[in-house]
C-alpha positions as CSV (number, residue, x, y, z in Angstrom):
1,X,124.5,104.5,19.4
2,X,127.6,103.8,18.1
3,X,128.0,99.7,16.9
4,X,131.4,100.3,17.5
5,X,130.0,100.3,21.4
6,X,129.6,96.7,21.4
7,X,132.5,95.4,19.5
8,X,134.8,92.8,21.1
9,X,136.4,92.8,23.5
10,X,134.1,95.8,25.0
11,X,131.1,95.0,24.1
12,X,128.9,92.1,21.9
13,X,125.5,92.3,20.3
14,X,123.8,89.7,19.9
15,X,120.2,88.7,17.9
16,X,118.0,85.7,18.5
17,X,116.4,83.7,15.4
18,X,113.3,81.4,15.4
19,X,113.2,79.3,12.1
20,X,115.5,81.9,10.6
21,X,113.3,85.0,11.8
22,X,114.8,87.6,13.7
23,X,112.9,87.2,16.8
24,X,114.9,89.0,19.7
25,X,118.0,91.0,20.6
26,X,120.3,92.8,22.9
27,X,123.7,93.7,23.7
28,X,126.2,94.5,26.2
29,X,128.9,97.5,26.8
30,X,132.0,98.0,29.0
31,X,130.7,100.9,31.5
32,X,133.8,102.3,32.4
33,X,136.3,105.5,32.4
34,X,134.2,107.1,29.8
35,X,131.0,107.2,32.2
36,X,132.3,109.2,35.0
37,X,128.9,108.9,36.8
38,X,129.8,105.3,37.4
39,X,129.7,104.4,41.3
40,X,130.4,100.8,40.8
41,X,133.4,99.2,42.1
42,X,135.0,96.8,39.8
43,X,134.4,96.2,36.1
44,X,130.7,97.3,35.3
45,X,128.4,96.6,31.9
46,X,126.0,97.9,30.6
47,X,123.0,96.2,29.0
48,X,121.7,97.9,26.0
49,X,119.1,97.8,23.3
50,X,117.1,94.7,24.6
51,X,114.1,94.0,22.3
52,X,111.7,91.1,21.6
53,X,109.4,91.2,18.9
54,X,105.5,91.1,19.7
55,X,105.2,87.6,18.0
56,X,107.7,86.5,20.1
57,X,106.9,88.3,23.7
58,X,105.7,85.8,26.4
59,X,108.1,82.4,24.8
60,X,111.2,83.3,26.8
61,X,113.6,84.5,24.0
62,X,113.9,87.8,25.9
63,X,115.2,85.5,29.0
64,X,117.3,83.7,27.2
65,X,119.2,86.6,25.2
66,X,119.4,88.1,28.7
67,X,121.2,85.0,29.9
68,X,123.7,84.6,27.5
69,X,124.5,88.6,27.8
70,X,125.5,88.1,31.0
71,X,127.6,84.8,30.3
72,X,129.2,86.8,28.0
73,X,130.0,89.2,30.2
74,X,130.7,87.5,32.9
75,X,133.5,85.7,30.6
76,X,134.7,88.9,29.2
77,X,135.6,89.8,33.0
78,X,132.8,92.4,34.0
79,X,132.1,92.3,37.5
80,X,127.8,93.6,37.2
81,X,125.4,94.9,34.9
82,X,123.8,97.9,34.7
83,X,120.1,98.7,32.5
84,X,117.7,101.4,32.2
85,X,114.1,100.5,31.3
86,X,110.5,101.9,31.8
87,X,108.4,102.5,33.9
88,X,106.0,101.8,31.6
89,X,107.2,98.3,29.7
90,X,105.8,95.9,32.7
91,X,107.3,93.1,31.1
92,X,110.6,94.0,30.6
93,X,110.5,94.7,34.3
94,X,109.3,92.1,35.2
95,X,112.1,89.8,33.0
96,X,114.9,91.8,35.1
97,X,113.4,91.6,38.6
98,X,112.9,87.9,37.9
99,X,116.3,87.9,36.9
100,X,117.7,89.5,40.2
101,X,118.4,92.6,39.0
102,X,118.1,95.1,41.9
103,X,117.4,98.9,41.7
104,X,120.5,100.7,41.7
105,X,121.4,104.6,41.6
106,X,120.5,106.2,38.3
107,X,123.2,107.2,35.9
108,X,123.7,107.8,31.8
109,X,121.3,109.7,29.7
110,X,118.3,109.2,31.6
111,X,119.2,109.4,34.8
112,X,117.0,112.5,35.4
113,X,113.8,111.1,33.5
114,X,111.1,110.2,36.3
115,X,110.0,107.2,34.3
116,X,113.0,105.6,34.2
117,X,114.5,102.6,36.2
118,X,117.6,102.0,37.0
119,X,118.8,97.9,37.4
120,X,122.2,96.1,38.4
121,X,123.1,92.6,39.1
122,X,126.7,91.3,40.4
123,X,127.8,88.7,38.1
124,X,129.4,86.7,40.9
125,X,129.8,86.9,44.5
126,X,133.0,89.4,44.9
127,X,131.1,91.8,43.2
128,X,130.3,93.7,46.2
129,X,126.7,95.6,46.7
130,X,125.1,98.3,45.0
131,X,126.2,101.5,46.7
């Protein structure tokens, strides 16, 4: 992936320190003209490259990265936010259902892979629904 991906104004990355460890870390992406498989009306974003290190797991950096990603985003003017995780990282899906992210349809790279899951989440109310 391209860092290019998440530079401003399309995109920010984003890393999460505890006592001046690298503890957690995620970004966000415009999800626009260049995705043609998008089905999303509005301004969509994608979540990307979300990662908490085992130390770490379970003391709500993860949440919290997650959080200000979609401030961010919301700020920068996106209307949702898209994510593909695992079927086999129970935690992570758990963080996003928790976080009211919905199954949407799938889309990008691994949109054919059975073990794959496909989130969204409006990031305010004129958003509209998944379709």
């Amino acid at each position: 992936m391209d860092p290019e991906e998440f530079a401003a104004p399309n995109g920010l990355f984003v890393i999460g320190y505890a006592d001046e460890v690298p503890v957690a870390s995620g970004g966000w992406r415009r999800h626009g003209a260049d995705h043609p498989e998008t089905k999303w009306a509005g301004k969509p974003g994608e979540i990307k490259r979300m990662y908490v290190s085992p130390a770490a797991r379970g003391l709500g950096y993860g949440r919290a990265v997650l959080a200000h990603l979609e401030e961010t985003a919301r700020t920068a003017g996106l209307d949702w936010l898209l994510l593909e995780t695992g079927l086999r990282q129970p935690e992570a899906m758990a963080l996003y259902r928790s976080s009211l992210y919905r199954p949407v349809p799938a889309f990008g790279h691994y949109a054919c892979v059975p073990l794959s899951l496909h989130l969204g989440k409006p990031l305010h109310p004129g958003a509209g629904r998944v379709p």
